[in-house]
Biopython code that builds the backbone (N, CA, C, O; Angstrom):
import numpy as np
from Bio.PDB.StructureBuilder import StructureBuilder

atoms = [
    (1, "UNK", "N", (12.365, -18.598, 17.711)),
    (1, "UNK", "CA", (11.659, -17.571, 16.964)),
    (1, "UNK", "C", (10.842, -16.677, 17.887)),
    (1, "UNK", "O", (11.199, -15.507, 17.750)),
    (2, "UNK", "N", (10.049, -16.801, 18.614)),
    (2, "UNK", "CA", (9.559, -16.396, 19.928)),
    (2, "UNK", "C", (10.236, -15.301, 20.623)),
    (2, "UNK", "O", (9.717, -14.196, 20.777)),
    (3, "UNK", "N", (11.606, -15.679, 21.114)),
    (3, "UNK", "CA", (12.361, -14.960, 21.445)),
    (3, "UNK", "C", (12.842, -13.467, 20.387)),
    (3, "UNK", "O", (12.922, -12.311, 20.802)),
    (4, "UNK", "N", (13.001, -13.754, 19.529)),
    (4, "UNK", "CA", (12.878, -13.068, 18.505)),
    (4, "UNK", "C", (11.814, -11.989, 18.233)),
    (4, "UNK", "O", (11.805, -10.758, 18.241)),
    (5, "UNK", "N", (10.989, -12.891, 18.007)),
    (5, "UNK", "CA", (9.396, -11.690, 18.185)),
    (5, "UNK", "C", (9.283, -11.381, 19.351)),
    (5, "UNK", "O", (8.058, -11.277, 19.309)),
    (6, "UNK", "N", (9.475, -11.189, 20.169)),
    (6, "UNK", "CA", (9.642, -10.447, 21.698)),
    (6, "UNK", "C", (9.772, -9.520, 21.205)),
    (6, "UNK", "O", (8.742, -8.847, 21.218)),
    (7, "UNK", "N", (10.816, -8.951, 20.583)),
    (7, "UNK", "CA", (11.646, -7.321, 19.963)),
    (7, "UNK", "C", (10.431, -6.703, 19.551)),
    (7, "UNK", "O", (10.241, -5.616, 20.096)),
    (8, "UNK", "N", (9.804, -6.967, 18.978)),
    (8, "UNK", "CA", (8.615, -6.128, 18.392)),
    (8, "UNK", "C", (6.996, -5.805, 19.388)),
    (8, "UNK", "O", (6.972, -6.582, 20.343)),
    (9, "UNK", "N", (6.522, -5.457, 19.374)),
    (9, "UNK", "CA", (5.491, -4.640, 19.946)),
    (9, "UNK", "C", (4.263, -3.725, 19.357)),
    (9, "UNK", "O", (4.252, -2.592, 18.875)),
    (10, "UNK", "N", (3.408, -4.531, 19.557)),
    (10, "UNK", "CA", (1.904, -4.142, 18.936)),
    (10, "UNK", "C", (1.083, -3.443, 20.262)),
    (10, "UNK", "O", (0.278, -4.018, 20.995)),
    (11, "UNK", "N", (1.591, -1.862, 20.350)),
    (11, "UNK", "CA", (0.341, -1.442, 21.082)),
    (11, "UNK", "C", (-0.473, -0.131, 20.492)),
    (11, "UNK", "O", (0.100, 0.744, 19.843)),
    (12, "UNK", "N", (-1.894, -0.107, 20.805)),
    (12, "UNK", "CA", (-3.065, 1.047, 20.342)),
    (12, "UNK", "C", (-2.617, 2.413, 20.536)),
    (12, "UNK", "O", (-2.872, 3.461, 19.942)),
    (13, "UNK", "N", (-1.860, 2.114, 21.556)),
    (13, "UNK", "CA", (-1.796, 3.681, 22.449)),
    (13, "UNK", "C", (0.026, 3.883, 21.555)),
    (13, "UNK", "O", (0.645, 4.695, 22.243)),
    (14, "UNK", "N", (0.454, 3.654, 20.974)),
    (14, "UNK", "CA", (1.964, 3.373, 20.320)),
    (14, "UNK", "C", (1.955, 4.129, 18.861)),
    (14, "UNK", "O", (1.791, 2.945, 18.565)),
    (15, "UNK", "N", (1.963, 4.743, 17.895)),
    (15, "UNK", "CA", (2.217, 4.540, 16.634)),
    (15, "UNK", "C", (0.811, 3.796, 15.837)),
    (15, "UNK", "O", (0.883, 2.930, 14.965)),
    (16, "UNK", "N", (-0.001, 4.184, 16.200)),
    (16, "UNK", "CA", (-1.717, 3.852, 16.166)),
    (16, "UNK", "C", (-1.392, 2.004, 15.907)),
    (16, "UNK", "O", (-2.071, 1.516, 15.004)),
    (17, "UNK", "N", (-0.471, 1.082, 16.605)),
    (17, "UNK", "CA", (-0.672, -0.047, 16.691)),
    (17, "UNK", "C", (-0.367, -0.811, 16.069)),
    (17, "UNK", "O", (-0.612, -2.010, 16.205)),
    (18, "UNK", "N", (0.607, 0.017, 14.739)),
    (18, "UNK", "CA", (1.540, -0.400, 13.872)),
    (18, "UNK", "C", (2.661, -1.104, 14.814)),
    (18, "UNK", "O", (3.033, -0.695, 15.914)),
    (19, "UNK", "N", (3.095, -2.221, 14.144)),
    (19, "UNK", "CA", (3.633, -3.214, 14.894)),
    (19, "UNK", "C", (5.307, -2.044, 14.969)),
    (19, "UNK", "O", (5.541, -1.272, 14.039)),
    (20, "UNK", "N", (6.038, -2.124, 15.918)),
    (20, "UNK", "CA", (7.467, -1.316, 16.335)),
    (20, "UNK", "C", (8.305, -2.186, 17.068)),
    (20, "UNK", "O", (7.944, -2.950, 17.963)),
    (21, "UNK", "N", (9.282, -2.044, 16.695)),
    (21, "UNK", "CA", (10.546, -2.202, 17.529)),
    (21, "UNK", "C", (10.346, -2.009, 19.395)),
    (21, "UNK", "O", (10.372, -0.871, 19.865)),
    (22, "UNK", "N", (10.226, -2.781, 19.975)),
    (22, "UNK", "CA", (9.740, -2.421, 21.411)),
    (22, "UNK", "C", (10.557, -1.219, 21.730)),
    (22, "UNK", "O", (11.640, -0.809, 21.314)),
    (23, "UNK", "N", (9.778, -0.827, 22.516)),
    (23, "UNK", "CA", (10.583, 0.287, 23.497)),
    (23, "UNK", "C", (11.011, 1.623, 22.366)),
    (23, "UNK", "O", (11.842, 2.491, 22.631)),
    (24, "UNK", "N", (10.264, 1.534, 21.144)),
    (24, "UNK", "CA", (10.857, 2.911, 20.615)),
    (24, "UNK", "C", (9.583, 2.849, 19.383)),
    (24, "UNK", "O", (8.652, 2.082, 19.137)),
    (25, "UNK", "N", (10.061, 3.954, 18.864)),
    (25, "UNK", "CA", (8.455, 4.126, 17.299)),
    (25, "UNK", "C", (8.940, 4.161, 15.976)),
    (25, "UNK", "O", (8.545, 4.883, 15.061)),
    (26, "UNK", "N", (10.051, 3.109, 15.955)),
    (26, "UNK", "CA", (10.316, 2.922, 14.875)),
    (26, "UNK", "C", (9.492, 1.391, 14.372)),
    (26, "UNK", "O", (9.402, 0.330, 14.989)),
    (27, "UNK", "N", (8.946, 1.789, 12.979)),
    (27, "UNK", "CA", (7.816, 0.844, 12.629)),
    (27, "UNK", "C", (8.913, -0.186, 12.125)),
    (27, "UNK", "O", (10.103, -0.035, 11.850)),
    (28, "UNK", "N", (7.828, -1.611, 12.102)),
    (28, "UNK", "CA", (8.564, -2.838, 11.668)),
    (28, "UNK", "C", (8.629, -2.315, 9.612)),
    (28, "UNK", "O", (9.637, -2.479, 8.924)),
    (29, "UNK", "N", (7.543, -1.829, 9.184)),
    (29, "UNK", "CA", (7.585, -1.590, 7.758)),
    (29, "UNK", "C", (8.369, -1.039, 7.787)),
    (29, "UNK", "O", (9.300, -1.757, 7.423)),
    (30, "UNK", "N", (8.791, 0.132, 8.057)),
    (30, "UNK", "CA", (9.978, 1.362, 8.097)),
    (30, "UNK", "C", (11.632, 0.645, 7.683)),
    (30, "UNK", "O", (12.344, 1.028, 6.754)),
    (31, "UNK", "N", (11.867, -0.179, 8.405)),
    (31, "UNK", "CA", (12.814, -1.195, 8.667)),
    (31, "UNK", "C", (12.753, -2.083, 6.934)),
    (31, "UNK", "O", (13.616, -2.136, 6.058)),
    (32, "UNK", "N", (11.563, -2.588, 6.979)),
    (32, "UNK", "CA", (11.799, -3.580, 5.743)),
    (32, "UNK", "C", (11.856, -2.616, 4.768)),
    (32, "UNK", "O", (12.879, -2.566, 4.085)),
    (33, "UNK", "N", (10.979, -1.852, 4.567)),
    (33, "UNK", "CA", (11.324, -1.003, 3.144)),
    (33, "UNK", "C", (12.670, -0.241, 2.958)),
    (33, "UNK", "O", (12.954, 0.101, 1.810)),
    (34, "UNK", "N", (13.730, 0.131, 4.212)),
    (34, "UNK", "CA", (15.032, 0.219, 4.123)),
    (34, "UNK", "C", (15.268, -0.718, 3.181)),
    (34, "UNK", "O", (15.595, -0.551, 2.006)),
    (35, "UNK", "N", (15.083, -1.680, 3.760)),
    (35, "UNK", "CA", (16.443, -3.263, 3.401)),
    (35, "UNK", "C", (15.880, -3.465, 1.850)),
    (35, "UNK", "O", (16.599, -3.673, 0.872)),
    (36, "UNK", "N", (14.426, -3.356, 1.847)),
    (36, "UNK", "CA", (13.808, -3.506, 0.241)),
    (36, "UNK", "C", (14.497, -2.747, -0.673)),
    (36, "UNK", "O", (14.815, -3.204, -1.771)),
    (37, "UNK", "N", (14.837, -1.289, -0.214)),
    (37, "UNK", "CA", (15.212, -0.669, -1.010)),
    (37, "UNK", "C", (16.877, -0.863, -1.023)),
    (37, "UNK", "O", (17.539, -0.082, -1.706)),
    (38, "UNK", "N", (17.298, -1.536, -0.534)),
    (38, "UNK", "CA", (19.230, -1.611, -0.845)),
    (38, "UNK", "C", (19.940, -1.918, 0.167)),
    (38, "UNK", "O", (20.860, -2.731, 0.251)),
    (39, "UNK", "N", (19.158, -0.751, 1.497)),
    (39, "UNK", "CA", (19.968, -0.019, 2.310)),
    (39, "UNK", "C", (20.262, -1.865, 3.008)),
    (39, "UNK", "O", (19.725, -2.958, 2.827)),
    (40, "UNK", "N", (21.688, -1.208, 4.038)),
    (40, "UNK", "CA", (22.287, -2.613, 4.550)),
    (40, "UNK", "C", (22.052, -2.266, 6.307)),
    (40, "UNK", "O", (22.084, -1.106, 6.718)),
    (41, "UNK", "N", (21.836, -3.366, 7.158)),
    (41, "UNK", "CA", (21.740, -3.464, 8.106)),
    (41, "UNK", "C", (22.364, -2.362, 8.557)),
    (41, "UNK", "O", (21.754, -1.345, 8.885)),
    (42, "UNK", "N", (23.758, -2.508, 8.607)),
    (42, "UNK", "CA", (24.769, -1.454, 8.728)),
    (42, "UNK", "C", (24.194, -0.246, 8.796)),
    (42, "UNK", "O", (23.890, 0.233, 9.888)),
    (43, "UNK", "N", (23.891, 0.629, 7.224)),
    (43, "UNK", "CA", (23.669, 1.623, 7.194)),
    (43, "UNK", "C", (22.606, 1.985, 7.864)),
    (43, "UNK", "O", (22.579, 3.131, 8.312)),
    (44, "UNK", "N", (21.194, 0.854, 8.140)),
    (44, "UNK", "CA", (20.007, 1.497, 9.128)),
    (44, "UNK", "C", (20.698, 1.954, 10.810)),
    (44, "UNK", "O", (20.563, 2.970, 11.492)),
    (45, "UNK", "N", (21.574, 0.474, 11.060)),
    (45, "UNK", "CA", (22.112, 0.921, 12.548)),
    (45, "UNK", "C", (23.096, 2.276, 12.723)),
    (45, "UNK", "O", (23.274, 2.950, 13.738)),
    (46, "UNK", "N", (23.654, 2.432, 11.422)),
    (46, "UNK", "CA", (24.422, 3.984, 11.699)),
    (46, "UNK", "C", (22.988, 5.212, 11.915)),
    (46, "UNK", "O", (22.978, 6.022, 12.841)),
    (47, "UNK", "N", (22.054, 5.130, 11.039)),
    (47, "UNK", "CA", (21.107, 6.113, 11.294)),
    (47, "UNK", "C", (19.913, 6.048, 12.271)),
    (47, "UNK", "O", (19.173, 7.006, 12.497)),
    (48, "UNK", "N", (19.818, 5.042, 12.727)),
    (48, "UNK", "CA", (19.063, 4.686, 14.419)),
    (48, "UNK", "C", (19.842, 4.104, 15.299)),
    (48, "UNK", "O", (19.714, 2.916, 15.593)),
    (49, "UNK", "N", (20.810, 4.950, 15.857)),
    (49, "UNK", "CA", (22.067, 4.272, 17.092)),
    (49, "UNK", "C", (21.108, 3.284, 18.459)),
    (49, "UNK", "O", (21.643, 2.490, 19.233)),
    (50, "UNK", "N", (19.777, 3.601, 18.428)),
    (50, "UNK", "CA", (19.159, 3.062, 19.439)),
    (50, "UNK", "C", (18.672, 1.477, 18.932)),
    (50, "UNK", "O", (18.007, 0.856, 19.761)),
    (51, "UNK", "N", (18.956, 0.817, 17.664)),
    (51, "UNK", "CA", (18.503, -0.064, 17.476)),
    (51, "UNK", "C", (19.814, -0.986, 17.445)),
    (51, "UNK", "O", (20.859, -0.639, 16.894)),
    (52, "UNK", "N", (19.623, -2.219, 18.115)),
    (52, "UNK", "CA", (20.605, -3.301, 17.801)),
    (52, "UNK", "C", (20.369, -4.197, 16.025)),
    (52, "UNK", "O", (19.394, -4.103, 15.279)),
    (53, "UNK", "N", (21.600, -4.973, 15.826)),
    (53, "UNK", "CA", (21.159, -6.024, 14.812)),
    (53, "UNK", "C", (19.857, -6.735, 14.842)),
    (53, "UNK", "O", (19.097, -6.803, 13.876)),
    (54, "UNK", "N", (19.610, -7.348, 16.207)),
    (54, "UNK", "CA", (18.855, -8.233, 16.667)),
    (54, "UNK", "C", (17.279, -7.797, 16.443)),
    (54, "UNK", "O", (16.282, -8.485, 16.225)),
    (55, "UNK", "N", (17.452, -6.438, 16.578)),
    (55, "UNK", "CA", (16.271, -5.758, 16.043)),
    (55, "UNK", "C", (15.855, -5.869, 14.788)),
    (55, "UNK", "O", (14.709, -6.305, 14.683)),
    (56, "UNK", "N", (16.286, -5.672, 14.022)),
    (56, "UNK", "CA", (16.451, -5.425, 12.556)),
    (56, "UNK", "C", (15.946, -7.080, 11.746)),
    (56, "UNK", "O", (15.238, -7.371, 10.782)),
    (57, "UNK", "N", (16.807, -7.912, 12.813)),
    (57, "UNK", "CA", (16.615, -9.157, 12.211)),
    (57, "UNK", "C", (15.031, -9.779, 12.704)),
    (57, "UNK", "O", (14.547, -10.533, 11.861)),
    (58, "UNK", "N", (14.380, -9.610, 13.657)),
    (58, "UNK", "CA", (13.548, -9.643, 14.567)),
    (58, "UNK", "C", (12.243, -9.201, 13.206)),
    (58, "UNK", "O", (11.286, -9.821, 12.743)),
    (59, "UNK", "N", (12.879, -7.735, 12.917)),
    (59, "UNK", "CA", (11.479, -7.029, 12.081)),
    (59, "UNK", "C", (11.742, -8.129, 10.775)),
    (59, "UNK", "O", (10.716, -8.284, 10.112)),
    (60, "UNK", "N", (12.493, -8.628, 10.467)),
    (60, "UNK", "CA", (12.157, -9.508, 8.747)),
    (60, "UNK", "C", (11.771, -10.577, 9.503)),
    (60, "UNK", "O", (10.593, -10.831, 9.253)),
    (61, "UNK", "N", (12.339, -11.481, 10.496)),
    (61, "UNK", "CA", (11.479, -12.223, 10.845)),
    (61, "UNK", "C", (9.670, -11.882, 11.409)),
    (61, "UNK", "O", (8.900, -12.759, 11.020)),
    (62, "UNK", "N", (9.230, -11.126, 11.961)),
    (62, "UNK", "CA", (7.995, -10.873, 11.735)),
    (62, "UNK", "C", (7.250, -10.529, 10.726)),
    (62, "UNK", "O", (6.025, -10.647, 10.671)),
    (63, "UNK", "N", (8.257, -9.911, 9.556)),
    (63, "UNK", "CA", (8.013, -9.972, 8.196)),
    (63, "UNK", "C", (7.348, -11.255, 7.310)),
    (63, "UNK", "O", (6.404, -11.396, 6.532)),
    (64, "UNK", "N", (8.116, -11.873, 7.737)),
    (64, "UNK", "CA", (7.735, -13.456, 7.351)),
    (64, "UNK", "C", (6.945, -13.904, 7.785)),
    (64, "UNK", "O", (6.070, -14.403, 7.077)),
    (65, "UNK", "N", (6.869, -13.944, 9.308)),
    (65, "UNK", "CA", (5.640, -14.406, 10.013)),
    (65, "UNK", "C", (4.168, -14.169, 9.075)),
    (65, "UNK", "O", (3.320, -14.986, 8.717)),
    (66, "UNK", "N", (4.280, -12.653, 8.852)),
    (66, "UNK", "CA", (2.844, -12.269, 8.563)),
    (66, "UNK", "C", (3.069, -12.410, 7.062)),
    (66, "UNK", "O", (2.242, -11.648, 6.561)),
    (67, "UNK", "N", (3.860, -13.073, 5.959)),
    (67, "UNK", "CA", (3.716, -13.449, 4.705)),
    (67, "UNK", "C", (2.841, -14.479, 4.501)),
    (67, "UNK", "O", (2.150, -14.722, 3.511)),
    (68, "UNK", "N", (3.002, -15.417, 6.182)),
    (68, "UNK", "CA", (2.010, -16.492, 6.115)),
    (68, "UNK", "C", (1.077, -16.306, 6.211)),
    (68, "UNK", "O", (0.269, -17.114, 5.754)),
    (69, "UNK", "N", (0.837, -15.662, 6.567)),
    (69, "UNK", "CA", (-1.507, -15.528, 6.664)),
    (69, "UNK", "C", (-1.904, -14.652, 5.899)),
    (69, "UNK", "O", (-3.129, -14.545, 5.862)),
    (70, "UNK", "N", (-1.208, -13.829, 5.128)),
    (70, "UNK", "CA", (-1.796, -12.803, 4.123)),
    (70, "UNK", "C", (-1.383, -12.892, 2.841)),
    (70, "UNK", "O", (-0.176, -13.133, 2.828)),
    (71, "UNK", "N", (-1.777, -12.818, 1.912)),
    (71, "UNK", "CA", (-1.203, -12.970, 0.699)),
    (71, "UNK", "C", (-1.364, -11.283, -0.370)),
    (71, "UNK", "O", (-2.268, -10.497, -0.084)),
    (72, "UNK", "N", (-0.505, -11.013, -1.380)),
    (72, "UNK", "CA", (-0.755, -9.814, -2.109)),
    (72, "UNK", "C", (-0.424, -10.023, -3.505)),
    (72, "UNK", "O", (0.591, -10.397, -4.092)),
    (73, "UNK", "N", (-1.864, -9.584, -3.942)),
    (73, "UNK", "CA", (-2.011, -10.069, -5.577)),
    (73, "UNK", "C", (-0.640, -9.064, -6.177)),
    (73, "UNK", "O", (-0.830, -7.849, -6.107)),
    (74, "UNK", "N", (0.431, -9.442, -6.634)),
    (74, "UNK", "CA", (0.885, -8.804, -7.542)),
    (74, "UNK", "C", (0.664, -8.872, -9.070)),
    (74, "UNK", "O", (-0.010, -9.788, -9.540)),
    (75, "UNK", "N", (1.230, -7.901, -9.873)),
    (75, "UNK", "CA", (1.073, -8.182, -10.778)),
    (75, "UNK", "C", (1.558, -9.069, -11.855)),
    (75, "UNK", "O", (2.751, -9.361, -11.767)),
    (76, "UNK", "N", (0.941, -9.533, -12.794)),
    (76, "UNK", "CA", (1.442, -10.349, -13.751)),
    (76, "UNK", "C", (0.944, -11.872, -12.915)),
    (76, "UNK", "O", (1.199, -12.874, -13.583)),
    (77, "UNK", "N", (0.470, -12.061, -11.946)),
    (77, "UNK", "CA", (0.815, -13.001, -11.144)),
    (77, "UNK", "C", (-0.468, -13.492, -11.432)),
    (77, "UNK", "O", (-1.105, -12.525, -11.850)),
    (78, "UNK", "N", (-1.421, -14.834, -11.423)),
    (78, "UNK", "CA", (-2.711, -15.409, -11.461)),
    (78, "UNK", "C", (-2.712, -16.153, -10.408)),
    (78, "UNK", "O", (-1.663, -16.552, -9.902)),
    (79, "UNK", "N", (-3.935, -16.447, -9.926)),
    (79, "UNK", "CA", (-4.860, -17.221, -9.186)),
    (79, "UNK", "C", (-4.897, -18.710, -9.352)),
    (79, "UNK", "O", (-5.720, -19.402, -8.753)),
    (80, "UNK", "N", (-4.133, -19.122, -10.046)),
    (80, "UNK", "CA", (-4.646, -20.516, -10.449)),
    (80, "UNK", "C", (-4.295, -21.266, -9.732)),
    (80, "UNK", "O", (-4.599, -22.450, -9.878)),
]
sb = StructureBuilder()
sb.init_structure("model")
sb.init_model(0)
sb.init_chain("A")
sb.init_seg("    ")
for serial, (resi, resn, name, xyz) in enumerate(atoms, 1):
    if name == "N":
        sb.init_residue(resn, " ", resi, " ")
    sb.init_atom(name, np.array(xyz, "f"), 0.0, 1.0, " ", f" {name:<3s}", serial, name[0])
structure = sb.get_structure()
């Protein structure tokens, strides 16, 4: 997993520090809200030729990562 999160990149001076795809300014959200919304691996790598699979898979795995320490009240949903 490690290896994995390597791909991504948290710097200040970057995309104000929004976590990215190393080496380029495409945001890790950018990526998930593709895939949230339908779009298929495929179709993101036809429209960013600079990103591999490995990338892509990298940003849902850091996706996950940070599901663990944060939580988001949705709705309908309780506290109990």
């Amino acid at each position: 997993m490690n290896e994995m999160l390597s791909r991504i990149a948290v710097d200040p001076q970057v995309c104000f520090g929004k976590p990215c795809v190393r080496g380029t300014r495409i945001w890790v959200s950018l990526l998930l809200d593709f895939l949230a919304s339908g779009a298929t691996i495929e179709e993101i790598l036809e429209n960013y030729p600079q990103l591999k699979r490995e990338d892509i898979l990298a940003a849902i795995a850091y996706g996950a990562e940070m599901s663990r320490e944060r939580y988001v009240d949705l709705p309908g949903s309780s506290a109990a």
